[in-house]
GUKOLZA-166757 format. One record per residue (C-alpha): residue number from 1; x, y, z. Coordinates in Angstrom, 2 decimals, always signed. Example, Ala and Ser with C-alpha at 12.3 -4.5 7.8 and 13.67 -1.06 7.14 Angstrom:
BEGIN
site bamar: 1 | east: +12.30 | north: -4.50 | up: +7.80
site bamar: 2 | east: +13.67 | north: -1.06 | up: +7.14
This chain:
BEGIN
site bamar: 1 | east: +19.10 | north: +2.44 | up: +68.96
site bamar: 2 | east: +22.83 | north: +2.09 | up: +69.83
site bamar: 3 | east: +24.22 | north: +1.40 | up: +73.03
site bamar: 4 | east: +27.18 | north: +1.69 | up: +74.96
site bamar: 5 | east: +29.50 | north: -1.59 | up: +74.75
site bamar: 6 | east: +27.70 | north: -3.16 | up: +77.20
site bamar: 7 | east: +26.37 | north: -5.79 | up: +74.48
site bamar: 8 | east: +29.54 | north: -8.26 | up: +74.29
site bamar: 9 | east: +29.86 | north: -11.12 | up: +72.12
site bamar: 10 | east: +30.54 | north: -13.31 | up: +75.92
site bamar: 11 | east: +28.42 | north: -13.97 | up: +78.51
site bamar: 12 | east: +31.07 | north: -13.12 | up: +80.73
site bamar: 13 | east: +31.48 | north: -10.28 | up: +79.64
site bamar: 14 | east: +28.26 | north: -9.05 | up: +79.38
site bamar: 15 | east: +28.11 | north: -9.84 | up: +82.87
site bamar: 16 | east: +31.10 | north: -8.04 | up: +83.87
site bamar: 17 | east: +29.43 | north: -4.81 | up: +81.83
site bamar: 18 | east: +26.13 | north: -5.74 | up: +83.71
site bamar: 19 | east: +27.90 | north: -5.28 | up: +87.06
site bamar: 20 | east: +29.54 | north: -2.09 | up: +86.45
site bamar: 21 | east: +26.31 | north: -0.33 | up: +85.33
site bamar: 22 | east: +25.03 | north: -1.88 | up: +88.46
site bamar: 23 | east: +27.51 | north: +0.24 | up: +90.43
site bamar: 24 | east: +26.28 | north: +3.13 | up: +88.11
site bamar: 25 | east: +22.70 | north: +2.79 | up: +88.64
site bamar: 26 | east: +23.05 | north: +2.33 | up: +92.11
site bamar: 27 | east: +24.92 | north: +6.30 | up: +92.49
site bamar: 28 | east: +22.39 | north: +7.88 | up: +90.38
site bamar: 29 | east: +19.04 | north: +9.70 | up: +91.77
site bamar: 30 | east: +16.85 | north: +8.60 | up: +89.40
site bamar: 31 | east: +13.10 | north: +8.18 | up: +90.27
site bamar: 32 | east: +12.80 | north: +4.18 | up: +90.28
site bamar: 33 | east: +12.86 | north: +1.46 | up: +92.76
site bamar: 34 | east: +16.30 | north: +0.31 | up: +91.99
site bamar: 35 | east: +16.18 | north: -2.86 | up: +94.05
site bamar: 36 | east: +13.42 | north: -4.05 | up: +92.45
site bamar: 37 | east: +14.65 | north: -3.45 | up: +89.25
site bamar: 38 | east: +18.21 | north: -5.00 | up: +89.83
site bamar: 39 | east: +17.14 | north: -8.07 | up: +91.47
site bamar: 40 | east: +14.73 | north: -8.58 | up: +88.58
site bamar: 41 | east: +17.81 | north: -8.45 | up: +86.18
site bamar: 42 | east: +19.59 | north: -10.60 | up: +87.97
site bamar: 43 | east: +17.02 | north: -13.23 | up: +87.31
site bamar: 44 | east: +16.57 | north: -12.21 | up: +84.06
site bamar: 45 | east: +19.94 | north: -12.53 | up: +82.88
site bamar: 46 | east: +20.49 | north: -15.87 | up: +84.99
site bamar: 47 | east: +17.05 | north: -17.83 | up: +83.69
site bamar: 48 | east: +15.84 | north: -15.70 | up: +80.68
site bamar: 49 | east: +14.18 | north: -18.83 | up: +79.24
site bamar: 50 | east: +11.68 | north: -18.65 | up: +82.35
site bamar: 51 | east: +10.65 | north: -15.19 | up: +81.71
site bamar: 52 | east: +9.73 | north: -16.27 | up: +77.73
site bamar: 53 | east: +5.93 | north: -15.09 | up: +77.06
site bamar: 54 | east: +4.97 | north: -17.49 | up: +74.71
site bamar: 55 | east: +1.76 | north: -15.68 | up: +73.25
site bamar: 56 | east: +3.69 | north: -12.38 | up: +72.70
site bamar: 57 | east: +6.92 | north: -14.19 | up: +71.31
site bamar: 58 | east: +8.97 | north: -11.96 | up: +73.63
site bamar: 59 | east: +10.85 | north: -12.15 | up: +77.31
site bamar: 60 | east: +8.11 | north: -10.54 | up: +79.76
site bamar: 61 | east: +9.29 | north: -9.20 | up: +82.87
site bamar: 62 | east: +7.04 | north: -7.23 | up: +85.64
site bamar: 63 | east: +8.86 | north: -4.56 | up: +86.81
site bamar: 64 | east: +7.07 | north: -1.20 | up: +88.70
site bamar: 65 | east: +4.22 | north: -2.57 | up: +88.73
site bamar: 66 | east: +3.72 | north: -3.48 | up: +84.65
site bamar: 67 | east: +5.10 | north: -5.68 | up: +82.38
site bamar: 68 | east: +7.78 | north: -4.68 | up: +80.13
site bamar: 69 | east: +8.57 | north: -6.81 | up: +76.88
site bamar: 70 | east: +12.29 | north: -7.19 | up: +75.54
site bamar: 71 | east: +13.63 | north: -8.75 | up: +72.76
site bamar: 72 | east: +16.64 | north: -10.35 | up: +74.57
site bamar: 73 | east: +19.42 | north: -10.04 | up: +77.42
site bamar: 74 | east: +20.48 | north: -6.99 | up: +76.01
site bamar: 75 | east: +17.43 | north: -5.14 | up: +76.11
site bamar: 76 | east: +17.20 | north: -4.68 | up: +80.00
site bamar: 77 | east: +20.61 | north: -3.59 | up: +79.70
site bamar: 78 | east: +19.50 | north: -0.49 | up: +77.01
site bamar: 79 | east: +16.84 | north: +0.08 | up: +79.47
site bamar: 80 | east: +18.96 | north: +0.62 | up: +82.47
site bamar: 81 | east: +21.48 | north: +2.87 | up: +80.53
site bamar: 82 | east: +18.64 | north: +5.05 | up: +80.16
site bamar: 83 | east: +18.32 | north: +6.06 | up: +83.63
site bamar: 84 | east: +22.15 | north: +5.95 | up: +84.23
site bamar: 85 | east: +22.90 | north: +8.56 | up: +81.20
site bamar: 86 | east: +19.42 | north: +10.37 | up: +81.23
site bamar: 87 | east: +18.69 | north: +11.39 | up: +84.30
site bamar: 88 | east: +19.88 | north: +14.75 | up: +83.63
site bamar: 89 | east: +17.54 | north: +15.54 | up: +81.26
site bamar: 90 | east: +15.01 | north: +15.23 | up: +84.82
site bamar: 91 | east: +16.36 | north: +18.99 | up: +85.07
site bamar: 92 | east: +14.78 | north: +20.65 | up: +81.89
site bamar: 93 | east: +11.56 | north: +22.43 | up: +81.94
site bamar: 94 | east: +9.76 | north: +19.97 | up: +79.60
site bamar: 95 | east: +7.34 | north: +18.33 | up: +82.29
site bamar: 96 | east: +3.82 | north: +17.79 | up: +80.79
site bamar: 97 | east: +4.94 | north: +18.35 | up: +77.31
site bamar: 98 | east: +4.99 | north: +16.18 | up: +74.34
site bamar: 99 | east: +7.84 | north: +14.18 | up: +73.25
site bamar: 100 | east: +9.11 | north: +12.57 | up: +70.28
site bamar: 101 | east: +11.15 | north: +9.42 | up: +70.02
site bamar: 102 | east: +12.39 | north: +8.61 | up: +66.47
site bamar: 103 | east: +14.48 | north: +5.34 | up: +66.95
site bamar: 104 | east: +12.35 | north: +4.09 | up: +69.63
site bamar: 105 | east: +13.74 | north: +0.46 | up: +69.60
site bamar: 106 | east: +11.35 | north: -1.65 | up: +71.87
site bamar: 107 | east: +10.34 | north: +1.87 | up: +74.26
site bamar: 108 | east: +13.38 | north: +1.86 | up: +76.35
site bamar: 109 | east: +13.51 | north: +5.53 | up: +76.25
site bamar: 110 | east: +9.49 | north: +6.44 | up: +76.60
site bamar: 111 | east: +9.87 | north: +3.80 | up: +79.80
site bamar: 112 | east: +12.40 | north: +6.04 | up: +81.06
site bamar: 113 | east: +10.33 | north: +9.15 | up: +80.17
site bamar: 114 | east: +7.34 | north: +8.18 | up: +81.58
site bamar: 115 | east: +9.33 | north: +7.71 | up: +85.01
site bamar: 116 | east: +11.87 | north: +10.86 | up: +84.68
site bamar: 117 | east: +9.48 | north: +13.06 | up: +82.70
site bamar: 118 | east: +6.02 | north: +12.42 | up: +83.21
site bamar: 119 | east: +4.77 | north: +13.40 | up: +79.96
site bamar: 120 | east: +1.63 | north: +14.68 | up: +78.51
site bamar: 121 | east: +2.31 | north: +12.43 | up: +75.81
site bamar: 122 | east: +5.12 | north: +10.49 | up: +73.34
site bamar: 123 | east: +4.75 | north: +9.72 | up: +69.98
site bamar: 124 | east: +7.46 | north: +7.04 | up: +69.59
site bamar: 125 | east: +8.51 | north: +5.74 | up: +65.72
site bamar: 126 | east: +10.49 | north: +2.58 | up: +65.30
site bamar: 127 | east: +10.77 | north: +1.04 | up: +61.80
site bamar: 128 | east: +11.99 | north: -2.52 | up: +61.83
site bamar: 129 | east: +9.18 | north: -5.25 | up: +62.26
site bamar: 130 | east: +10.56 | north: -6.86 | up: +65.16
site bamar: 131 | east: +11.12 | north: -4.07 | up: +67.44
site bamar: 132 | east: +8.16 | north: -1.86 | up: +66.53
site bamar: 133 | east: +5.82 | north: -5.78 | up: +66.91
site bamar: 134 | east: +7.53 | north: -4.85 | up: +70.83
site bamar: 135 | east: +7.09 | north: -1.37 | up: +70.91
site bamar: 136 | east: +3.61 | north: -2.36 | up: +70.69
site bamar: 137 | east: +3.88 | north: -4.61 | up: +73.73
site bamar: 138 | east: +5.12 | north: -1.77 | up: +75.85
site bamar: 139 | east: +3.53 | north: +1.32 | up: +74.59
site bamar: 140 | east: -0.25 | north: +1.60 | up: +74.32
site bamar: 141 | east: -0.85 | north: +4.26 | up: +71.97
site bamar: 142 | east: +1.01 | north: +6.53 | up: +69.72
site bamar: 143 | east: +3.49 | north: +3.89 | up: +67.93
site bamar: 144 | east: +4.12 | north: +4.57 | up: +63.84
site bamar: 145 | east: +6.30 | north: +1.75 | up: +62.24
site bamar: 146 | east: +8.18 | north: +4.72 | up: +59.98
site bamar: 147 | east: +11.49 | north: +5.81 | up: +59.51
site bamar: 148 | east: +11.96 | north: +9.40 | up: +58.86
site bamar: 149 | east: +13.18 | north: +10.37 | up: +55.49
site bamar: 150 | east: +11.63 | north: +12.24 | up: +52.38
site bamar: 151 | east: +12.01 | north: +9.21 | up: +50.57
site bamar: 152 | east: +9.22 | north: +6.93 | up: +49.93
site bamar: 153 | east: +11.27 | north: +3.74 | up: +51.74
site bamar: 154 | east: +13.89 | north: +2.58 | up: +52.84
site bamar: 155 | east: +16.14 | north: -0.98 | up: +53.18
site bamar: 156 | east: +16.79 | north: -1.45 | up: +56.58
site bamar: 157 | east: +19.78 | north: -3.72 | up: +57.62
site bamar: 158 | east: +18.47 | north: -5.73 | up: +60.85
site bamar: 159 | east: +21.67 | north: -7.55 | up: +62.56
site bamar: 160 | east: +20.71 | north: -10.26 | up: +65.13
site bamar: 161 | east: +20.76 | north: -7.20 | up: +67.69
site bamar: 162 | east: +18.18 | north: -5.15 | up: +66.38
site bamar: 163 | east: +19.36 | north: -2.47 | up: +68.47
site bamar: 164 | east: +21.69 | north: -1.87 | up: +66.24
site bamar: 165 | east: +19.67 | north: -1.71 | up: +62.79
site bamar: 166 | east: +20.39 | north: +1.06 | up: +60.26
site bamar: 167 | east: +20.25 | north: +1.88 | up: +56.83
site bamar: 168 | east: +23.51 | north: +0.94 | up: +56.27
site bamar: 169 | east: +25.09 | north: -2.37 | up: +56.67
site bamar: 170 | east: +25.38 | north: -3.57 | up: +59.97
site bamar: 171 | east: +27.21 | north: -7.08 | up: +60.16
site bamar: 172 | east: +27.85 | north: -10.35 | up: +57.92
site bamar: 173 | east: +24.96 | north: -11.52 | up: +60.05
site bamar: 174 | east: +22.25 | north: -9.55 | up: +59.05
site bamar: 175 | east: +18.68 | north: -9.47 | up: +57.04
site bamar: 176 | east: +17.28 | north: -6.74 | up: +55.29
site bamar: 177 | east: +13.90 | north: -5.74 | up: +55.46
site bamar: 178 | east: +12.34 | north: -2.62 | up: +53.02
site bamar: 179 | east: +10.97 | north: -0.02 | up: +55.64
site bamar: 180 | east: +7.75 | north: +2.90 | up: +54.76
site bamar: 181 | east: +9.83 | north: +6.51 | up: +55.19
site bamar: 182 | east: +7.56 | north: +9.49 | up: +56.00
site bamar: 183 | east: +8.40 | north: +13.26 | up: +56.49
site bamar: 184 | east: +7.72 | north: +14.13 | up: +60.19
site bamar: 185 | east: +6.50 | north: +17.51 | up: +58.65
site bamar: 186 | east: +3.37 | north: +15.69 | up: +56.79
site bamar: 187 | east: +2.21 | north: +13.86 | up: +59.71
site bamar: 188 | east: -0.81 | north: +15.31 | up: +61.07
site bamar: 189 | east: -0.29 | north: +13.91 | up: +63.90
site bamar: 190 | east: +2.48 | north: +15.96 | up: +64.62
site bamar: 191 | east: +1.39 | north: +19.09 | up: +62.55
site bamar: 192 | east: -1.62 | north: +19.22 | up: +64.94
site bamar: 193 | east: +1.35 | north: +20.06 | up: +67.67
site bamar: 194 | east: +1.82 | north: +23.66 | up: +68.96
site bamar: 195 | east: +4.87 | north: +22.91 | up: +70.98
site bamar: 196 | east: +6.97 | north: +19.98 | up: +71.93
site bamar: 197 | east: +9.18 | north: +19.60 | up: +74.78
site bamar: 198 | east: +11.87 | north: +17.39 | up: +73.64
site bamar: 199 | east: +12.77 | north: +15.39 | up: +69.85
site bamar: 200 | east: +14.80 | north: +12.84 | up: +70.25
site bamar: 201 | east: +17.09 | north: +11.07 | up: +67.34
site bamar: 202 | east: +18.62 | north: +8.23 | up: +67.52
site bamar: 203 | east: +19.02 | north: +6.55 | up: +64.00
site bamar: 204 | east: +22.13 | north: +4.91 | up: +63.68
site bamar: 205 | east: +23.57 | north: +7.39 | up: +60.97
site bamar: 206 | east: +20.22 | north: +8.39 | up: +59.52
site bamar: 207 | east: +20.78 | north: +11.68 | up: +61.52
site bamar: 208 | east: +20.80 | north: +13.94 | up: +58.29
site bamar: 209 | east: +17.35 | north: +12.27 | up: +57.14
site bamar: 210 | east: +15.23 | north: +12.79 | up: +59.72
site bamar: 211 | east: +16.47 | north: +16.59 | up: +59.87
site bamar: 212 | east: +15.52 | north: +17.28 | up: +56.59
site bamar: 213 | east: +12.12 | north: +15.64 | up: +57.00
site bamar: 214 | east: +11.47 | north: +17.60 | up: +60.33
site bamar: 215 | east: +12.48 | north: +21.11 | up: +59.82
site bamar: 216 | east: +8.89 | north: +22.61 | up: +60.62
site bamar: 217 | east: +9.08 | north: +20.34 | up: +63.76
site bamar: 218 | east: +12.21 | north: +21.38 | up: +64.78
site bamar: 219 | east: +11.24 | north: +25.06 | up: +64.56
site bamar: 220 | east: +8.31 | north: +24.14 | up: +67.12
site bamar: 221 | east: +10.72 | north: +22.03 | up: +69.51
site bamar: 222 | east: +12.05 | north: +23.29 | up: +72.55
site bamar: 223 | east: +15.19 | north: +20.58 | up: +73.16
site bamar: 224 | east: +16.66 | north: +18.27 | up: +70.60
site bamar: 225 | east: +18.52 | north: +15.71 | up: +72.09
site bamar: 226 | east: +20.40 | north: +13.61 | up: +69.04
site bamar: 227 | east: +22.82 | north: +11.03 | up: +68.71
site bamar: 228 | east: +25.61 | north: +12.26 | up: +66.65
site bamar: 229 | east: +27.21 | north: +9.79 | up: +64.60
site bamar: 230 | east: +31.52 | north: +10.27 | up: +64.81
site bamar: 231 | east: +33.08 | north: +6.59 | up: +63.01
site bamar: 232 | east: +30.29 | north: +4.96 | up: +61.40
site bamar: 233 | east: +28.38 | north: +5.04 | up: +58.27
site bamar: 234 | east: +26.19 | north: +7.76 | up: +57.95
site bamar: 235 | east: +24.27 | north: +9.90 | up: +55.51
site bamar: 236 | east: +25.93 | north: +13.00 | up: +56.16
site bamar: 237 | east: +29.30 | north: +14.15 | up: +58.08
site bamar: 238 | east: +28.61 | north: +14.88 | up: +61.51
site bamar: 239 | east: +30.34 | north: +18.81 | up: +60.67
site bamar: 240 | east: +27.59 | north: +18.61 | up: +58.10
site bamar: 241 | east: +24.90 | north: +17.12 | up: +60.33
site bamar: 242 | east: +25.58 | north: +20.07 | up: +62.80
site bamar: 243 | east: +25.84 | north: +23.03 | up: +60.39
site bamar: 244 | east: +22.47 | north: +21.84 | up: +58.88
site bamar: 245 | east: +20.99 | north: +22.15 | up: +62.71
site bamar: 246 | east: +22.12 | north: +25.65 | up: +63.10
site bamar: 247 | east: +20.56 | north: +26.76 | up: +59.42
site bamar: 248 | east: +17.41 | north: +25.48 | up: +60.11
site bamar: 249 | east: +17.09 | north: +26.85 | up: +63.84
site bamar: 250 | east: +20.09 | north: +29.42 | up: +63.65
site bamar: 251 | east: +19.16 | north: +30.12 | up: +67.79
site bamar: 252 | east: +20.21 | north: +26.19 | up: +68.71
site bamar: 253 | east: +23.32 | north: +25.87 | up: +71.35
site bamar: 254 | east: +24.61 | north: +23.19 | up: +72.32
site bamar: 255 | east: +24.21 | north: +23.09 | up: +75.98
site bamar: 256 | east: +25.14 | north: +19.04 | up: +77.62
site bamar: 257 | east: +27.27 | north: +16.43 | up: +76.01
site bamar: 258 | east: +26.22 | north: +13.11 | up: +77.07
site bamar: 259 | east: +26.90 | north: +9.79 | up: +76.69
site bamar: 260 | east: +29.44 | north: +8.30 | up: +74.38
site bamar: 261 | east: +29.28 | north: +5.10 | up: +72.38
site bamar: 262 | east: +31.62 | north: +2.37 | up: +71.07
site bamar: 263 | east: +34.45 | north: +1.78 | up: +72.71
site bamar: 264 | east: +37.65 | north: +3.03 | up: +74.98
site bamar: 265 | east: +39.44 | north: +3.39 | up: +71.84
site bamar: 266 | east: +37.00 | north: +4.57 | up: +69.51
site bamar: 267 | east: +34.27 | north: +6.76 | up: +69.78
site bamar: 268 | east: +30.84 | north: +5.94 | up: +67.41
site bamar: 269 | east: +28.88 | north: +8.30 | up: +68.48
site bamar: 270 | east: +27.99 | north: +10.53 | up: +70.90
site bamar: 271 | east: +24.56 | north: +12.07 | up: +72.47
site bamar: 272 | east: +24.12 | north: +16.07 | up: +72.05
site bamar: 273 | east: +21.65 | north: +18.47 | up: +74.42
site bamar: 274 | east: +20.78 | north: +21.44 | up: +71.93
site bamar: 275 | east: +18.64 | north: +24.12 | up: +73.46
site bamar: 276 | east: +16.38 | north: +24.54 | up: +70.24
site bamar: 277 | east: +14.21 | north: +27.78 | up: +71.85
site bamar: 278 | east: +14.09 | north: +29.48 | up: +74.94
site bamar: 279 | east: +10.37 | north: +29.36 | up: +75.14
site bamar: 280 | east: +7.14 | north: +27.97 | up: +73.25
């Protein structure tokens, strides 16, 4: 999952980042107890050695009424940026449907779904080891440790930030760990799916991949919501990436831009609304 630049390589400056999507938090209507949430950061990112769970391996924190695992600092951070950008998404018709994550980090997203949403249900895949052992943590059911591809595998490069893992390579710092890859088409789990409210991508420049292993899904999705890679390795060129959208559901329009990733002088990425189908 990428973020926005919030993840510095200073404490300081993650702090100063911190406070400023504080402020941003704070003006948005999202559907969360925001002072309970904020004041629980605080702590967190003060005295994150006192919320270490020592049985899970993981920073435990009991927020809403549940306890929500993170990998690090950074993590809460991912989580809050999904209300801040999100929220709009509170607007589409998609209430009660199914969602699919593909990217799902630790569950930052479905956590924010099952607040903004309320869904009948999220299928969330995640393939590196560390994040997906997480995802487990925070999601109950319907977790697959798969990337989506129509190859067999694939090497993922895992930086110390696995927020940021990818197919391609991520930083001097990194490991690599060899990934399963499954077409979202063959899954029965999804093939048993009439409809779905909303697919979500977000695969660090594995864009192209997961569309051509989920054109039969696509055709059955009502939203896509995908974050298009701009300046960073990728499979595909995002021109390419959008053209191969349109061909396999020629109906798609674009219909929000959203949030935009990297940095004031240089944009990554960059999060696209496409209205797939006016009705399932």
């Amino acid at each position: 999952m990428h973020t926005e630049p919030y993840i510095y390589n200073t404490l300081a400056k993650l702090a100063l980042r911190s406070i400023q999507l504080d402020y941003e938090l704070l003006r948005t209507t999202v559907p969360m107890r925001k002072s309970e949430f904020l004041w629980k950061k605080f702590l967190f990112m003060l005295f994150a050695p006192m919320f270490w769970h020592e049985e899970s391996q993981a920073y435990r924190i009991r927020i809403w009424g549940k306890n929500i695992y993170f990998e690090g600092r950074s993590d809460i951070g991912i989580l809050q940026s999904q209300f801040i950008h999100n929220t709009y998404l509170s607007l589409l018709p998609i209430r009660n449907e199914i969602i699919i994550d593909i990217g799902a980090h630790v569950g930052e997203f479905a956590i924010f779904c099952d607040y903004a949403l309320h869904p009948k249900r999220i299928l969330s895949f995640e393939p590196v080891e560390q994040s997906y052992r997480i995802l487990q943590k925070n999601k109950e059911s319907d977790t697959y440790q798969y990337a989506i591809g129509s190859s067999s595998h694939t090497t993922m490069h895992v930086p110390e930030n696995t927020a940021f893992s990818s197919s391609f390579p991520v930083s001097k710092n990194e490991t690599q760990e060899i990934a399963p890859c499954v077409r979202l088409d063959d899954m029965p789990e999804v093939q048993r799916l009439n409809a779905i409210g909303l697919l979500k991508i977000d695969v660090e420049g594995m864009e192209y991949d997961v569309l051509s292993a989920s054109k039969e899904t696509l055709r059955k999705t009502r939203y896509l919501l995908i974050e298009l890679g701009i300046a960073r390795a990728q499979t595909k060129p995002p021109l390419d990436t959008l053209v191969y959208i349109k061909k396999i559901v020629p109906e798609a329009k674009l219909i929000h831009v959203g949030q935009k990733f990297g940095s004031e002088f240089r944009t990554d990425s960059i999060d696209l609304l496409f209205q797939v189908a006016d009705k399932q």
